[in-house]
C-alpha positions as MATLAB code, in Angstrom:
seq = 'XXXXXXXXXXXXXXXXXXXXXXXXXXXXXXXXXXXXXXXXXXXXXXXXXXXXXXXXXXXXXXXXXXXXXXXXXXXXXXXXXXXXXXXXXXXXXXXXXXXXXXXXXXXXXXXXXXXXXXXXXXXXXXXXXXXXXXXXXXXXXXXXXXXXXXXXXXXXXXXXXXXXXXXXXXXXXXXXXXXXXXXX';
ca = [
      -6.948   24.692  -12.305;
      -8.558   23.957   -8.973;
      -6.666   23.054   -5.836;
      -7.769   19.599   -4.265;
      -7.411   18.320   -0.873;
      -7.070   14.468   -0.572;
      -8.423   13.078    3.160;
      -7.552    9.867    4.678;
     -10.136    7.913    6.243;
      -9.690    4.263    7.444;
     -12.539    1.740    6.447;
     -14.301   -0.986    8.715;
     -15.369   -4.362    7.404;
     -19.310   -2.884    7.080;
     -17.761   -0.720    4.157;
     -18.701   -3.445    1.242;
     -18.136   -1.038   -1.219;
     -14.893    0.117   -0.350;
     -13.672   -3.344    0.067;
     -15.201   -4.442   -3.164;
     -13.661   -1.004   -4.809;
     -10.136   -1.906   -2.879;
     -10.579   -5.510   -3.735;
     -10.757   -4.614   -7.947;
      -8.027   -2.260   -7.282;
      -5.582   -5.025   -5.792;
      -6.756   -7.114   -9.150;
      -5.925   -3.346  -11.548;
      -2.471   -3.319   -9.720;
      -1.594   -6.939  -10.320;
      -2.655   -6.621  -14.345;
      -0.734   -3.173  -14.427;
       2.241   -4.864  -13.325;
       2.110   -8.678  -13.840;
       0.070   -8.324  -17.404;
      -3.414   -9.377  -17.940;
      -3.152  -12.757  -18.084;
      -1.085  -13.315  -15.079;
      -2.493  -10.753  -12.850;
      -5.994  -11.982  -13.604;
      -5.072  -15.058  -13.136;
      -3.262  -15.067   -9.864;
      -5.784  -14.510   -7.115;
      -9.750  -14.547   -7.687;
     -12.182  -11.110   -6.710;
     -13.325  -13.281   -3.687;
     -10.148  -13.854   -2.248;
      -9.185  -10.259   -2.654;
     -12.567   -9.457   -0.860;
     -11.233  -12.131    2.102;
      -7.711  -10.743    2.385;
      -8.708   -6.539    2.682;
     -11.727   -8.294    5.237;
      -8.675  -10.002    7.172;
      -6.753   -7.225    7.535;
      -9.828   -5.477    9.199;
     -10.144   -8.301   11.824;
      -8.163   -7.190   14.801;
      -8.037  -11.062   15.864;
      -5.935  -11.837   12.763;
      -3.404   -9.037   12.680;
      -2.875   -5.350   13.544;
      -3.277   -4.151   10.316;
      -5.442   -0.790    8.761;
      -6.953   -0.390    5.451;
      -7.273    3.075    4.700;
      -8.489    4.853    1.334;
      -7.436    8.605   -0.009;
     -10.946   10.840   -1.192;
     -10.860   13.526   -3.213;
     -13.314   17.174   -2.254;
     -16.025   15.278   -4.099;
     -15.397   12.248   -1.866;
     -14.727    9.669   -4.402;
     -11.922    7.019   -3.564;
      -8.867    7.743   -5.560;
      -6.372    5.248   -3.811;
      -5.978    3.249   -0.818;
      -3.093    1.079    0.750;
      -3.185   -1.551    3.258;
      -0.351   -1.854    5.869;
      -0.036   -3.727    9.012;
       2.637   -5.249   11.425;
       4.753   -8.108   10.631;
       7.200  -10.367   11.832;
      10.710  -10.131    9.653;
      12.363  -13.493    9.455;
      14.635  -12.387   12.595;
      11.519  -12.264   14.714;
      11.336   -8.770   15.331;
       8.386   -6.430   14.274;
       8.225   -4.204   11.266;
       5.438   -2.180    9.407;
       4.616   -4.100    6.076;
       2.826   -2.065    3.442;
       1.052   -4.453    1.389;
      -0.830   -2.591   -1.140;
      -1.114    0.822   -2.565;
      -2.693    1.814   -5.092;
      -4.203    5.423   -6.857;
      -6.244    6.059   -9.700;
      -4.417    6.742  -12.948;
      -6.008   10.290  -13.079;
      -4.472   11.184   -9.998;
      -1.176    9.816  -10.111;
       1.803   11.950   -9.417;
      -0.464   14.530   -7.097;
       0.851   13.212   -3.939;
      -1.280   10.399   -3.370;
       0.718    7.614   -2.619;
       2.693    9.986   -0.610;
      -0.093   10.758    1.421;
      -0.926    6.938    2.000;
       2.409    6.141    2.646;
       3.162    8.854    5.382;
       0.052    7.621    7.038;
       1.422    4.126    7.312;
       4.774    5.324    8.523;
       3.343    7.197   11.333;
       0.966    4.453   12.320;
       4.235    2.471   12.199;
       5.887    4.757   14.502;
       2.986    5.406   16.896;
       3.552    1.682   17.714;
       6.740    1.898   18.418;
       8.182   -0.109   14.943;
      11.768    1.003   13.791;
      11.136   -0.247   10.253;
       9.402   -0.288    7.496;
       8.844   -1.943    4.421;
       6.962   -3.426    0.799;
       7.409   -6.057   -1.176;
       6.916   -5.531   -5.264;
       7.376   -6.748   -8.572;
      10.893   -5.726   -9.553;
       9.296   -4.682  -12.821;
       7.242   -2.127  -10.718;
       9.376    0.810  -11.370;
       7.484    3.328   -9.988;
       6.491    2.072   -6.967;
       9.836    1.538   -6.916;
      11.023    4.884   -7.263;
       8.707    6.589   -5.202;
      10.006    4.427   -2.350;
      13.397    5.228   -3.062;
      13.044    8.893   -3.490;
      11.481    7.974    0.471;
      14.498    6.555    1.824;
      13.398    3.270    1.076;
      16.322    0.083   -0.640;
      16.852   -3.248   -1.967;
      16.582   -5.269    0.751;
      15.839   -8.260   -0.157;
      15.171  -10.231   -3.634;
      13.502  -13.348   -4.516;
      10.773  -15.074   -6.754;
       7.293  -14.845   -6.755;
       5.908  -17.803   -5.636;
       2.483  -18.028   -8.191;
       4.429  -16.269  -11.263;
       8.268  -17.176  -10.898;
       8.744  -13.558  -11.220;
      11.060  -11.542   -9.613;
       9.573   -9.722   -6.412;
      12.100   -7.095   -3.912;
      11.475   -5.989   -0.286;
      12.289   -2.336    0.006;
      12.516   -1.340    3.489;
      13.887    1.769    5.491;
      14.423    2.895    9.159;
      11.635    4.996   10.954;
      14.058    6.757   13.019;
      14.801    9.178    9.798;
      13.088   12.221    8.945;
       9.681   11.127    7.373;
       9.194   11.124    3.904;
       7.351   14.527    2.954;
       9.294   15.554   -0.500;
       6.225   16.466   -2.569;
       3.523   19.313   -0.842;
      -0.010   17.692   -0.603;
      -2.988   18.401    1.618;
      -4.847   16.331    3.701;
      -6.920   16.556    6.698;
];
């Protein structure tokens, strides 16, 4: 078996295709963990499109959307994160979406994305950070606690009723690296 290197690259609001790929990957995530019905239903394509698109306008929020490629170059995940205010007023990194291809799940991946948005995090200066999920998500879940990341924070979903948690975690640990992975 071959060795493969994932690299990181971030995306800019001319990328149409990676938003549109990013975009049916937020709408996968919701039906993998919400069902078809309800995670079709909850937010439409073009809205999708609009919200990756707002977190590439630097007048709306600091924010990156950045996708993991494979040797071949093919997108095999991505994950949105940006700064937030936390109900106290004071800033934290909010990862708002990750997702990787089923095919290359459990290679490091999400890892990889992750770490990224920690150190962005911590380049700025944040001491936090954190996600918000279905609490049927278990392994997002997990892979954020085997990070360091805990419950923080329950409560319903406001389009489903569902229950969603806020994992969070300090920056000013050691930074998640369990699994080996490669990047450049």
């Amino acid at each position: 078996m071959t060795e493969t290197h994932f690299h990181l690259r971030d995306i800019a609001t001319v990328d149409t295709h990676a938003i549109d790929l990013i975009a049916q990957r937020m709408r996968a995530t919701l039906v993998e963990v919400e069902g078809e019905k309800e995670g079709t239903a909850m937010y439409s394509l073009d809205w999708l499109r609009d919200r990756v698109r707002w977190h590439l306008d630097p007048a709306a929020t600091r924010a990156r959307v950045v996708v993991a490629e494979n040797d071949r170059g093919a997108v095999v995940g991505h994950t949105i994160f940006r700064v937030e205010a936390d109900p106290a007023d004071a800033e934290l990194g909010l990862i708002s979406t990750t997702y990787v291809v089923p095919e290359v799940r459990r290679h490091g991946v999400a890892r990889l994305l992750l770490s990224c948005a920690e150190d962005w995090f911590r380049d700025l200066g944040l001491r936090r950070s954190a996600t918000w999920t279905s609490a049927t998500n278990t392994p997002l879940i997990g892979l954020y606690e085997r990070c360091g990341y805990a419950a923080a924070e329950r409560a319903p979903n406001e389009l489903t009723g569902t229950a969603m948690i806020r994992l969070e975690r300090q920056l000013t640990e050691e930074p998640c690296r369990e699994w080996a992975f490669h990047a450049s």
